[in-house]
N, C-alpha and C positions, 0 to 999 in steps of 0.2 A: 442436414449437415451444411455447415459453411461451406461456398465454394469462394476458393480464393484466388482462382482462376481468372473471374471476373470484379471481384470486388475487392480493393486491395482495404484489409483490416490495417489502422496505424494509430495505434493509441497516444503515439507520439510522446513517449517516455522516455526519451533519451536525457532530462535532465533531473532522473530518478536515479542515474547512477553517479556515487563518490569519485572522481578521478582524486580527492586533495584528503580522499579519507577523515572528511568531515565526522560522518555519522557513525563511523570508528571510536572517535573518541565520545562521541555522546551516547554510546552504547552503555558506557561507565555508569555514565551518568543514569541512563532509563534501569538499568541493572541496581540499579541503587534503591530508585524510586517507583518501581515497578508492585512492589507490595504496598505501598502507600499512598501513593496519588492518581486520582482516577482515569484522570488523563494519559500518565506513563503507561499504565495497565492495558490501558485500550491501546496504544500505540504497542508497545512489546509485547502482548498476546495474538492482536487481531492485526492492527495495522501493519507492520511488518511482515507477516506471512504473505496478505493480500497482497501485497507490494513486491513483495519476490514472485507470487506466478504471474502478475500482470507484467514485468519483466518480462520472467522468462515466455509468455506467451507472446508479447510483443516480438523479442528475437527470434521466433519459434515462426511464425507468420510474415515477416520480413527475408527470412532468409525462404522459405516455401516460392513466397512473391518472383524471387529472384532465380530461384531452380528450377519452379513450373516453366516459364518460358523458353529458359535455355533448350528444354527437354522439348519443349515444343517445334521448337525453331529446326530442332537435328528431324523433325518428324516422326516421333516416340514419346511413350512416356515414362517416367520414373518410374521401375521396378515399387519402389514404397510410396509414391503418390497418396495414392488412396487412401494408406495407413498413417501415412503423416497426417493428411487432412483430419481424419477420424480423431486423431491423437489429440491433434489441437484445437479440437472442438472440444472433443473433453476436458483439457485442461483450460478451456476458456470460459466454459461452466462455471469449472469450480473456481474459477478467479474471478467472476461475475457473481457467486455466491458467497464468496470472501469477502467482498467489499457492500454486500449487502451486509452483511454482518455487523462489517465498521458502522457501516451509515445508521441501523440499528441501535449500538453501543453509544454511538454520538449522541442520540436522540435520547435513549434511556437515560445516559449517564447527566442529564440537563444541559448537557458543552453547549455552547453555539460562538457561532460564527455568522458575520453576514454571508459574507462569498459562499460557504459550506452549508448552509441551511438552502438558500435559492437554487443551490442544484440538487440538493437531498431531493425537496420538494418537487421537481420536475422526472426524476428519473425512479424516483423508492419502490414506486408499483413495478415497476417494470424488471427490474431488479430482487423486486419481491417475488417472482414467476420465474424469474430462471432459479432462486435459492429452495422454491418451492418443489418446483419439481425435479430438485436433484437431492430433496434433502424426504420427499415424503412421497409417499407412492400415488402416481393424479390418472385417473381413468383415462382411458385413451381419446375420448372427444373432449376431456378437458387440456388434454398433452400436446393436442394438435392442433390447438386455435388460440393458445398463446400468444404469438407471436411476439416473440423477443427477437427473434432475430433478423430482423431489418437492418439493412446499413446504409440507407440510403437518407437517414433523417440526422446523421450523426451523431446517434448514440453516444459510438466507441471514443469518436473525438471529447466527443462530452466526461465521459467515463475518465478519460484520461487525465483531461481539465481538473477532476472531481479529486481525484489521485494527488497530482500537483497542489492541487490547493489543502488536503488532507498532508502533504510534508509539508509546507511550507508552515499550516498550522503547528505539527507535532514538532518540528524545529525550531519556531521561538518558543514553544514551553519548555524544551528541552535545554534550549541555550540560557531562560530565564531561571532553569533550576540549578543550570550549572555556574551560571554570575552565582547564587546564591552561597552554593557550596562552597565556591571559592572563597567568599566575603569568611565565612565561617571559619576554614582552614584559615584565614588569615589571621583571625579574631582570636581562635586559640594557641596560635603559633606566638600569636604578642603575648597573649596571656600566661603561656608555658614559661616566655621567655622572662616577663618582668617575675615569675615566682623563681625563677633559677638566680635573675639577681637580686631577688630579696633575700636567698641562702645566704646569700655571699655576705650579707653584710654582718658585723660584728654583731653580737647580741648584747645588748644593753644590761646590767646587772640593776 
């Protein structure tokens, strides 16, 4: 189990969250194109889920960071200590095996990226062993010499990086579908428009 007593986990996500409700509206948009382009499809099935518990594990572990010590300082400990740690091991699993997924889909689906392939490449194995043994049943000498969970080579920093540069990617495709649709809505709105005045005009005998 993590201890986050001594190692403070910080994925450094804070610029995954909407204050201006950008990704509000381009939700529209992925909802649109989400049956159709392979890209949309990976980002609103896979990338988005990953991206909300790596969220919520991030605030999950920041605020722990900040209650352990208090609790220490009074000379006790938190009644749910323990169980919070536990929790958010678990849930960092499964947000560690969600974004293996992504990096997966990436790969299968032929996408690339400079910035997003050089870190797929550096972290996938590792990545691939935490997806593995939460997702398949691994003998116990295989379970316990993994080692994923190191924090001292900055993985999670990395992890975060990888996150970051996975929006940045699924937001210019999303913004380049939605110039798109725009252009189109325009296109037929003229076109609507010149048939309304062609009604209009006298019919010639």
């Amino acid at each position: 189990m993590i201890t986050y007593r001594t190692c403070l986990f910080d994925m450094r996500l804070d610029d995954l969250w909407d204050p201006d409700q950008r990704w509000a509206l381009l939700s529209d948009t992925a909802s649109k194109h989400s049956q159709s382009d392979p890209v949309v499809f990976l980002y609103e099935y896979y990338f988005r889920p990953a991206r909300l518990l790596a969220i919520h594990v991030d605030e999950s572990a920041r605020a722990q960071q900040q209650e352990v010590p208090e609790h220490r300082f009074r000379g006790r400990d938190k009644p749910s200590d323990g169980v919070t740690c536990e929790r958010t091991d678990i849930e960092l699993a499964l947000c560690l095996s969600a974004i293996f997924v992504v990096c997966d889909g990436f790969r299968k689906r032929g996408l690339q990226d400079t910035e997003i392939d050089a870190m797929i490449r550096r972290d996938f194995s590792r990545l691939r062993k935490v997806w593995d043994r939460k997702s398949h049943f691994v003998p116990l000498e295989v379970f316990t010499t993994t080692g994923v969970w190191g924090l001292s080579d900055g993985f999670y920093e990395r992890i975060g990086a990888l996150l970051r540069a996975f929006n940045r990617y699924f937001e210019r495709h999303l913004e380049a579908l939605e110039a798109e649709d725009a252009e189109q809505d325009r296109r037929f709105m003229q076109s609507w428009g010149e048939r309304i005045q062609e009604g209009k005009r006298p019919t010639s005998l």
